[in-house]
C-alpha positions as CSV (number, residue, x, y, z in Angstrom):
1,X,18.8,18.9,-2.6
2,X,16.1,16.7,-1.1
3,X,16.9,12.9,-1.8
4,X,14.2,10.1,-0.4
5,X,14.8,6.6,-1.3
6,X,11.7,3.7,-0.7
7,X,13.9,0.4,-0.3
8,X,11.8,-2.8,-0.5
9,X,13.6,-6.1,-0.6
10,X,12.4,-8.2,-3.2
11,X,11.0,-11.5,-1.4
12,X,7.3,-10.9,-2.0
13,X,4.7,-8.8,-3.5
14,X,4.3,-5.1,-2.0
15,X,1.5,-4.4,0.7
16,X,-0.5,-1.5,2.1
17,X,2.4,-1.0,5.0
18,X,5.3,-1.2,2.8
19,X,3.1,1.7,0.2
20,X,2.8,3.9,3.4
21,X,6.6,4.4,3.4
22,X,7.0,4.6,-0.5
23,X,4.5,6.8,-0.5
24,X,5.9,9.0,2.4
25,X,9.2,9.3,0.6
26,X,8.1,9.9,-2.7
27,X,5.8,12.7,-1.7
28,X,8.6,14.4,0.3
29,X,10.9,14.0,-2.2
30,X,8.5,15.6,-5.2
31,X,7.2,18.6,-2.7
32,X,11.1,20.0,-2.8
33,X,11.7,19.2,-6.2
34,X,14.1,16.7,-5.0
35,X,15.1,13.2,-5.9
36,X,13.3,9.9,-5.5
37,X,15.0,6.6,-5.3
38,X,14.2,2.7,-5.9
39,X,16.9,1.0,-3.8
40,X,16.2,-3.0,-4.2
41,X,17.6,-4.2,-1.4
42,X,18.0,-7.2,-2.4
43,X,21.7,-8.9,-0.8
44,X,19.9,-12.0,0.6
45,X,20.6,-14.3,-2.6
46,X,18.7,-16.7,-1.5
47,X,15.2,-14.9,-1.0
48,X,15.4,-12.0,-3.4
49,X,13.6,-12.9,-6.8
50,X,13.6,-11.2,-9.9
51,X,9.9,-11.6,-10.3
52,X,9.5,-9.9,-6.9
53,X,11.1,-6.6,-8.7
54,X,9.5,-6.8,-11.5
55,X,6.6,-6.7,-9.3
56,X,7.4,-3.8,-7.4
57,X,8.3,-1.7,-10.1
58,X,5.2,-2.9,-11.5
59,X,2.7,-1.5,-8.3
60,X,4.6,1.5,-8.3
61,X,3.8,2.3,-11.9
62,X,0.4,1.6,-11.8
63,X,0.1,4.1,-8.5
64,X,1.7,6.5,-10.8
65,X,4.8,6.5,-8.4
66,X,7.8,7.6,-10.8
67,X,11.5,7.1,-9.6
68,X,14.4,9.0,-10.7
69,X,16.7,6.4,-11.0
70,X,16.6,2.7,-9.5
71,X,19.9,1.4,-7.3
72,X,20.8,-2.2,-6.4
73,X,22.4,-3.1,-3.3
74,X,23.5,-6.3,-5.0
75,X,25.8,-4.1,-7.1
76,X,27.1,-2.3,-4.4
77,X,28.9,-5.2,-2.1
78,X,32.2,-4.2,-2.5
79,X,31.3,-0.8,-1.0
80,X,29.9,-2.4,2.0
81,X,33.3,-4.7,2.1
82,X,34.8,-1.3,2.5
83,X,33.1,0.3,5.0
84,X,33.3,-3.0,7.0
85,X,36.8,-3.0,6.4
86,X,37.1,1.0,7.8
87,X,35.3,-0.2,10.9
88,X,37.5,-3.0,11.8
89,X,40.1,-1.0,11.6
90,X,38.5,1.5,14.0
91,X,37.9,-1.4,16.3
92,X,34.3,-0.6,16.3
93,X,33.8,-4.2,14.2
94,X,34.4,-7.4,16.2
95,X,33.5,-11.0,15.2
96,X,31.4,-13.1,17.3
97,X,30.4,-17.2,17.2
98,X,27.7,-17.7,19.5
99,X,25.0,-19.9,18.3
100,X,21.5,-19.1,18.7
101,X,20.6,-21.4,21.2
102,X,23.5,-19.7,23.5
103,X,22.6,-16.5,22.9
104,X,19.0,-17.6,23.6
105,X,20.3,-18.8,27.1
106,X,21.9,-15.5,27.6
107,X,18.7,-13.4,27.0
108,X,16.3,-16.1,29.7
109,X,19.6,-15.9,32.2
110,X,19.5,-11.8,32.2
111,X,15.9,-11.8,32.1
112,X,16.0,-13.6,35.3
113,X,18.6,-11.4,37.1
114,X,16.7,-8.4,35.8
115,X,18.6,-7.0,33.5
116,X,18.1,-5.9,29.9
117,X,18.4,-9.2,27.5
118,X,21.4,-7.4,25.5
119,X,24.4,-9.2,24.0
120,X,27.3,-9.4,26.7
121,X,30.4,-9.0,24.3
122,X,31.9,-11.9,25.3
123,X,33.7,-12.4,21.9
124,X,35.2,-9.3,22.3
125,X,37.7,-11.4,25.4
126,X,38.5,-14.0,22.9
127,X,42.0,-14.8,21.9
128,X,43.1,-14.8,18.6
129,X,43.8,-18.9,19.3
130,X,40.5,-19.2,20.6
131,X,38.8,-17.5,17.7
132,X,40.1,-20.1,15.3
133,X,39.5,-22.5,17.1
134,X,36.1,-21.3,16.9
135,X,35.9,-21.2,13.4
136,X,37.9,-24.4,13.0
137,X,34.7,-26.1,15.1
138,X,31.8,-23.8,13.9
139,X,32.8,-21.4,10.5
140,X,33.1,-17.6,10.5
141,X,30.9,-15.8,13.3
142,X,29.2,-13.2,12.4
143,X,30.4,-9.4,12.3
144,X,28.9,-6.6,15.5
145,X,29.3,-3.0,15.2
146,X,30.2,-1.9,19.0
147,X,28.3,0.4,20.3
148,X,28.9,3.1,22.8
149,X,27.3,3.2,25.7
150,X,25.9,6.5,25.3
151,X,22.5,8.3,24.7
152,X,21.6,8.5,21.1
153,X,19.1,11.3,20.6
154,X,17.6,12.7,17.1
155,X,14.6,14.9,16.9
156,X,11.7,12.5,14.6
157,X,9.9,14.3,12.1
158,X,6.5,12.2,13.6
159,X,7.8,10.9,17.2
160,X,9.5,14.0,18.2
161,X,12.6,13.9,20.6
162,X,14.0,10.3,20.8
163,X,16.8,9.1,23.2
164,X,18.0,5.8,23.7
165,X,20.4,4.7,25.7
166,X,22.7,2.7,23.9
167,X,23.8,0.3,26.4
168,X,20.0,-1.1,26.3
169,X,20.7,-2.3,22.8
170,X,22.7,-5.1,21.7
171,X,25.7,-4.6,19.3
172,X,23.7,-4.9,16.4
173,X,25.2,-8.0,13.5
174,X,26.5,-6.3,10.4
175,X,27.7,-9.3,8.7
176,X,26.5,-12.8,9.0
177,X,28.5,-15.6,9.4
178,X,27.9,-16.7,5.6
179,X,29.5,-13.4,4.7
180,X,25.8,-11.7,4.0
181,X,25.6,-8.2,4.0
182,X,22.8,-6.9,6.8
183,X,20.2,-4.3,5.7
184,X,21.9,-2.5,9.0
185,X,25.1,-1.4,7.4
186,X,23.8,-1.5,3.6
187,X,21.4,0.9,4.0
188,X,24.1,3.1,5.8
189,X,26.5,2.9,3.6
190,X,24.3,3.5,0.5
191,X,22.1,6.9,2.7
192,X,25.8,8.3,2.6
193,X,27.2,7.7,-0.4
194,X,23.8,8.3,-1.7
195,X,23.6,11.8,-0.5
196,X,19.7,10.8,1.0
197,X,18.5,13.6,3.0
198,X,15.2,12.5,4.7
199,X,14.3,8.8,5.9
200,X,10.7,7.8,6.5
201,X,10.5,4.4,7.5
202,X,7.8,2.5,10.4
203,X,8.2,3.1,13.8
204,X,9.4,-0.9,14.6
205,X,12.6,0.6,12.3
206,X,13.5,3.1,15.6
207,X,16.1,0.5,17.5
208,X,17.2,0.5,14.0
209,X,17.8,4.1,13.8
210,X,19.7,4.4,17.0
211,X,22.1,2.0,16.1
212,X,22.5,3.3,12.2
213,X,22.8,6.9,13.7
214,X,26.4,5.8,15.5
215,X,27.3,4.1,12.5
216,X,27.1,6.6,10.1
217,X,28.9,9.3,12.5
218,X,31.9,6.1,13.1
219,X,32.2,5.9,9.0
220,X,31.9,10.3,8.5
221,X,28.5,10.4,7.3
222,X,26.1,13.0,7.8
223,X,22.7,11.7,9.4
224,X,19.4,12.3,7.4
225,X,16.2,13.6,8.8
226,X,14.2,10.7,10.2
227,X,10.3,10.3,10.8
228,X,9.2,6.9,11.9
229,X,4.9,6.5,11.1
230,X,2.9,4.5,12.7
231,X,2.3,0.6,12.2
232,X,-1.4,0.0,10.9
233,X,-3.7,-2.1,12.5
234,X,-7.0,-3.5,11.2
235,X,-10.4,-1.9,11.7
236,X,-11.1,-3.1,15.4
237,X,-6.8,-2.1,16.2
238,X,-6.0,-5.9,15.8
239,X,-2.4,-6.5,14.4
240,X,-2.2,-6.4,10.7
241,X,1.2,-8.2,10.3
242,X,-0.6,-12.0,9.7
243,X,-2.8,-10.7,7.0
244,X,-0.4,-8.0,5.3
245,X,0.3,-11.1,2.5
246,X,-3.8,-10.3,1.6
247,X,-3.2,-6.8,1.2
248,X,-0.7,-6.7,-1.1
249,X,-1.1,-4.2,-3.8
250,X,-2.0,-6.5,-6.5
251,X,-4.6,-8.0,-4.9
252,X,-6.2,-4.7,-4.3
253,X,-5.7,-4.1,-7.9
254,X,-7.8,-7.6,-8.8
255,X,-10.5,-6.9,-6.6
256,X,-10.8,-3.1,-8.1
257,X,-9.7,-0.7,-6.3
258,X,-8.3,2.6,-8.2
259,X,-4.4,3.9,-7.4
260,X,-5.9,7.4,-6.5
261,X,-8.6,6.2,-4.1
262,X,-5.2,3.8,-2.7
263,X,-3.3,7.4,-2.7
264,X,-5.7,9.5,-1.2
265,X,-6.2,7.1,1.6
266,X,-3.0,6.2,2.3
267,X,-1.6,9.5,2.0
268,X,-3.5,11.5,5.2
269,X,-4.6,8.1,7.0
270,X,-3.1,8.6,10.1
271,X,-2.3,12.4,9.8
272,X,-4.5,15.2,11.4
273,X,-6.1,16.3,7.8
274,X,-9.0,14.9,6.6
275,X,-8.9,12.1,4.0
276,X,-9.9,13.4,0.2
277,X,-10.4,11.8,-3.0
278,X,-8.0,13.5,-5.2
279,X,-7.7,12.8,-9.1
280,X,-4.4,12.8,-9.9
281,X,-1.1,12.6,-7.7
282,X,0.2,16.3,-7.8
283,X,-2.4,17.0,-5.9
284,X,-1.4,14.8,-3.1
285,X,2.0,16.8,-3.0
286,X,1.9,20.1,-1.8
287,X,-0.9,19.5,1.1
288,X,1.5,17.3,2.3
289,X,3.5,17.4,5.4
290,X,5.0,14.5,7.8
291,X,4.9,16.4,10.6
292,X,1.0,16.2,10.5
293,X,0.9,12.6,11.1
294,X,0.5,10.7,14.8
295,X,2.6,8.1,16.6
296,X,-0.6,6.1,18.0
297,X,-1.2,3.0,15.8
298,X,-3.3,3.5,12.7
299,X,-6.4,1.6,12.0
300,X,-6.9,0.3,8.2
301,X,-9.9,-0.9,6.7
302,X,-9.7,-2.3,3.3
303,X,-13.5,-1.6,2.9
304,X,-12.7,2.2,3.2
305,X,-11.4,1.7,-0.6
306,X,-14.4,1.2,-2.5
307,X,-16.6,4.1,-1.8
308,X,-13.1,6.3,-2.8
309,X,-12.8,4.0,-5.9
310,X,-16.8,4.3,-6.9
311,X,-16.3,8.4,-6.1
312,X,-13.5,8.4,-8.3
313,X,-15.0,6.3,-11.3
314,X,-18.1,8.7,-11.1
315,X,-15.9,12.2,-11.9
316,X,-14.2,10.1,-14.9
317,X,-15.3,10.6,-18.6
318,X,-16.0,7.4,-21.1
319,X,-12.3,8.5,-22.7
320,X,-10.8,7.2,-19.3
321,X,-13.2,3.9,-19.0
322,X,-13.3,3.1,-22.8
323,X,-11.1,-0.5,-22.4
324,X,-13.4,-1.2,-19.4
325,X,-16.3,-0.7,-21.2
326,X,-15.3,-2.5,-24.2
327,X,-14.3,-5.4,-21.9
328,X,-17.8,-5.3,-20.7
329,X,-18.6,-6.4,-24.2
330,X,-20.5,-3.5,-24.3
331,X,-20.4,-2.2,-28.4
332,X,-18.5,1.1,-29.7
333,X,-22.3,3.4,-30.3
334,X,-23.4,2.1,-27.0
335,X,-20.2,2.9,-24.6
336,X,-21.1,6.7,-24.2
337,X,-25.0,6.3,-22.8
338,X,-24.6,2.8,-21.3
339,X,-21.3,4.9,-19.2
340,X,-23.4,7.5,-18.7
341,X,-26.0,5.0,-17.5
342,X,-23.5,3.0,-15.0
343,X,-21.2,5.1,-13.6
344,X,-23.7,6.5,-10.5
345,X,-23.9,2.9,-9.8
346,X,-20.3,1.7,-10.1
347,X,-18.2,0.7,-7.2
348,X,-15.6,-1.0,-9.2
349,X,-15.3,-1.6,-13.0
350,X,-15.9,-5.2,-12.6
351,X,-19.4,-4.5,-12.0
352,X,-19.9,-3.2,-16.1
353,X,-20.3,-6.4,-17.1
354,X,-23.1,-6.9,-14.8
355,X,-24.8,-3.9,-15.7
356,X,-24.0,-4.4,-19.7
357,X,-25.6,-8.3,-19.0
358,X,-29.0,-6.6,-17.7
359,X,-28.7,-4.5,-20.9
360,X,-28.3,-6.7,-23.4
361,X,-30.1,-9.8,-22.0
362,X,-32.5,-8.4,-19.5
363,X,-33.7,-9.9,-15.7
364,X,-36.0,-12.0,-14.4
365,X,-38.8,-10.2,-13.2
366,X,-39.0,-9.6,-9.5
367,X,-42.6,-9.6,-8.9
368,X,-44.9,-9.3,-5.1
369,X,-47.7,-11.6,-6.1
370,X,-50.0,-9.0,-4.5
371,X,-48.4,-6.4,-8.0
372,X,-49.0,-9.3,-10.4
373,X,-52.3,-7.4,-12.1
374,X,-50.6,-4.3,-11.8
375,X,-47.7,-5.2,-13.6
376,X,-49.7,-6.8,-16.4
377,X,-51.9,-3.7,-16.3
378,X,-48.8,-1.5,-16.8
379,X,-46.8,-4.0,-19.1
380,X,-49.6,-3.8,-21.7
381,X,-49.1,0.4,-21.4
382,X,-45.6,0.0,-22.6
383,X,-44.9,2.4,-25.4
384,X,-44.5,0.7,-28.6
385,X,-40.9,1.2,-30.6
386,X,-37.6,2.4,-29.7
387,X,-37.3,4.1,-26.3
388,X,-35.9,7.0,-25.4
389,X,-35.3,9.3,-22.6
390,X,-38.5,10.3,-22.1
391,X,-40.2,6.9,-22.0
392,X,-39.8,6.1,-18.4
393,X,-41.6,9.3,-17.9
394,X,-43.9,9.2,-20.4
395,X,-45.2,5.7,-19.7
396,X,-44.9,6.0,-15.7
397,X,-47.6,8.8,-16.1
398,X,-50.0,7.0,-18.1
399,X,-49.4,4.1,-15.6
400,X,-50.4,6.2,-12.7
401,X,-53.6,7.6,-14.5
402,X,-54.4,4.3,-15.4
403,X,-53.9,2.3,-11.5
404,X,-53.9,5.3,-9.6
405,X,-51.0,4.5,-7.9
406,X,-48.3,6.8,-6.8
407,X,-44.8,7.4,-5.5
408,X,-43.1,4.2,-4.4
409,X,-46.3,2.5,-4.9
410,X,-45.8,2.9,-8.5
411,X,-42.2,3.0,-9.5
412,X,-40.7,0.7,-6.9
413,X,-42.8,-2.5,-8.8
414,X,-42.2,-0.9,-12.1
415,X,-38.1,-1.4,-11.7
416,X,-38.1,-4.6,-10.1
417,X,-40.4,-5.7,-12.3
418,X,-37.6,-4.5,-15.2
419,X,-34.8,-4.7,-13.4
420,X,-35.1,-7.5,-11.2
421,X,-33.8,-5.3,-8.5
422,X,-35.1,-2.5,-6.1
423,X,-32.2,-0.4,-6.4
424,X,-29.5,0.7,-10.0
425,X,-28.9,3.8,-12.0
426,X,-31.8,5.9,-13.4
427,X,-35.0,4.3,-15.0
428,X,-35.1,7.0,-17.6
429,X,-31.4,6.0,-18.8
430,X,-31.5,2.9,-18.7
431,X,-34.5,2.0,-20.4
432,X,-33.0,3.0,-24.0
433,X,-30.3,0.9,-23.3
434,X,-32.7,-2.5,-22.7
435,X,-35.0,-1.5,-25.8
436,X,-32.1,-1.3,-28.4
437,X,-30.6,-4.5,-27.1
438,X,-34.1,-6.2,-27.6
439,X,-34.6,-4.5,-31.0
440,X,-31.3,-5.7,-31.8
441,X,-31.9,-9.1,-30.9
């Protein structure tokens, strides 16, 4: 059976690149009728925040993004102890007490001679006197899988064939020195035991994957499918990293955007199919395919959002907007026309109240001083009573018998005049709406 697993680590808020690889999983996972997983990664005690997984199971419920069950890889450190533990014994863990700054010196040094900045496995000629000396003067070292020098090659479900020569890679640290365990082995252990089948994850993950590929053959796993997408970039192809913390989820939520224009964007940007508003998630699923997306860098523009989120308000019925509308202060007999009156004109749902405030307490008049007589003129041909659907009509046509005027001539001063605006939703429903909040008043 098909198992995905989206495995944030709870030390902030979700953004629009962690979403592509939650989104990824989840839609492989519910096009086989598989298995989707929350795994909090969250074994850094010190970072990981219980507000911060709140939060992400938060997002992911207001995207509509279900999991089947929800794992914690704080719960699951004494199966990492054991794996550890099986690789020592295998020889393929060794400990290692190099401080930063050393290792930093190592890295300039083989720069300089040319050769790739990997880690020299020095500890691995230490003495067992030396190494407690070593800890004596410095505390535990930290834990490195040893690698061998091999190629490791997988065929990606988005890069296609990958080999990398594992000598060009450092022995990666499992284990740190304050006993932490590393996403590097974690993730292994939990894939495995786990049964996950297909891993989609960004590209900067691959030197990852290499490395996680020998150590899941070392401890008798079986490897899942990988796919490694794209990093996104911002509109002009500038890095996105620095301003990922203003594109977290719940800040798109604030400023209006709707999950399904979030979904439908972020589930073919990037991909050779054309983006498509779609109204619920299900139809995301079965048009999707990983193999359709490209390795070149993906350009994100937040702006792209709102026309999706306006399309999408537009197909909805007043049953779906009510609370909005009701926020809007808008009354219970008014909320089906003044809906049927905004929505054309509705980017986000913030903007009701704006539309409900030019309902209920009118605009200043925007006036060209050369229309002043003809506004008068036309102001003092205003139907008397309640208006209706047919007064904009009605009253436009004895206008233009009246002036003489015509097209834009005639109804562009009319609305601005009304509305205090040149552009909104249609004259003929929205003039009801202003004369039964100034009967009312």
């Amino acid at each position: 059976m098909t198992t995905t697993r989206f495995a944030p680590s709870p030390t902030g808020y979700i953004h629009v690149g962690n979403l592509r690889t939650a989104l990824m999983n989840y839609l492989i996972a519910r096009k086989a009728g598989g298995t989707f997983i929350l795994r909090i990664d969250d074994t850094d005690p010190e970072r990981s925040k219980e507000e911060y997984v709140d939060a992400i199971k938060q997002d992911l419920e207001w995207l509509g993004l279900h999991w089947d069950r929800v794992e914690r890889q704080s719960d699951r450190l004494d199966r990492y102890a054991e794996a550890a533990e099986k690789l020592r014994a295998m020889g393929r863990l060794y400990e290692a007490f190099e401080t930063p700054t050393e290792l930093d010196l190592k890295r300039k040094k083989q720069l300089n001679m040319g050769k790739p900045p990997v880690y020299d496995r020095a500890a691995l000629n230490l003495s067992e006197a030396e190494k407690e000396a070593l800890r004596a003067e410095r505390g535990n070292g930290v834990w490195r899988f040893k690698l061998d020098h091999e190629r490791i090659e997988w065929n990606d479900g988005i890069l296609g064939d990958i080999s990398i020569d594992a000598a060009s890679v450092s022995d990666p640290v499992l284990i740190r020195g304050d006993g932490q365990v590393l996403y590097t082995i974690a993730s292994v252990v939990d894939d495995t035991e786990m049964g996950v089948t297909d891993v989609v994850r960004g590209s900067d993950h691959v030197t990852n994957t290499a490395t996680q590929i020998q150590i899941i053959k070392a401890l008798g796993g079986r490897c899942p499918r990988f796919a490694h997408h794209s990093l996104l970039t911002g509109p002009q192809g500038e890095a996105l990293s620095k301003r990922l913390g203003t594109l977290a989820l719940r800040d798109l939520r604030e400023q209006g955007v709707q999950p399904m224009a979030l979904l439908s964007l972020m589930a073919r940007l990037g991909s050779s199919d054309p983006v498509e508003l779609r109204s619920e998630v299900e139809e995301l699923i079965d048009g999707f395919d990983v193999n359709r997306f490209g390795a070149a860098p993906t350009k994100f523009d937040v702006q792209d959002l709102f026309p999706l989120t306006a399309k999408h308000l537009q197909s909805l019925p007043l049953a779906d907007v009510a609370g909005a509308v009701a926020d809007a202060g808008v009354p219970d007999e008014l909320a089906e026309p003044f809906w049927a009156m905004a929505r054309e004109n509705t980017t986000t749902l913030a903007d009701l109240k704006g539309w409900w405030e030019l309902c209920r307490d009118g605009a200043d008049p925007l006036i060209a001083e050369e229309d002043q007589e003809f506004i008068a003129e036309a102001m003092a041909l205003l139907p008397e009573g309640t208006f209706d659907g047919e007064t904009w009509s009605t009253w436009t046509k004895a206008v233009k018998e009246a002036t003489g005027r015509k097209g834009k001539g005639l109804f562009m001063p009319l609305r601005k005049a009304l509305t205090g605006m040149e552009r909104g939703p249609e004259m003929a429903a929205l003039m009801p709406l202003l004369q039964v909040i100034r009967a009312r008043g």
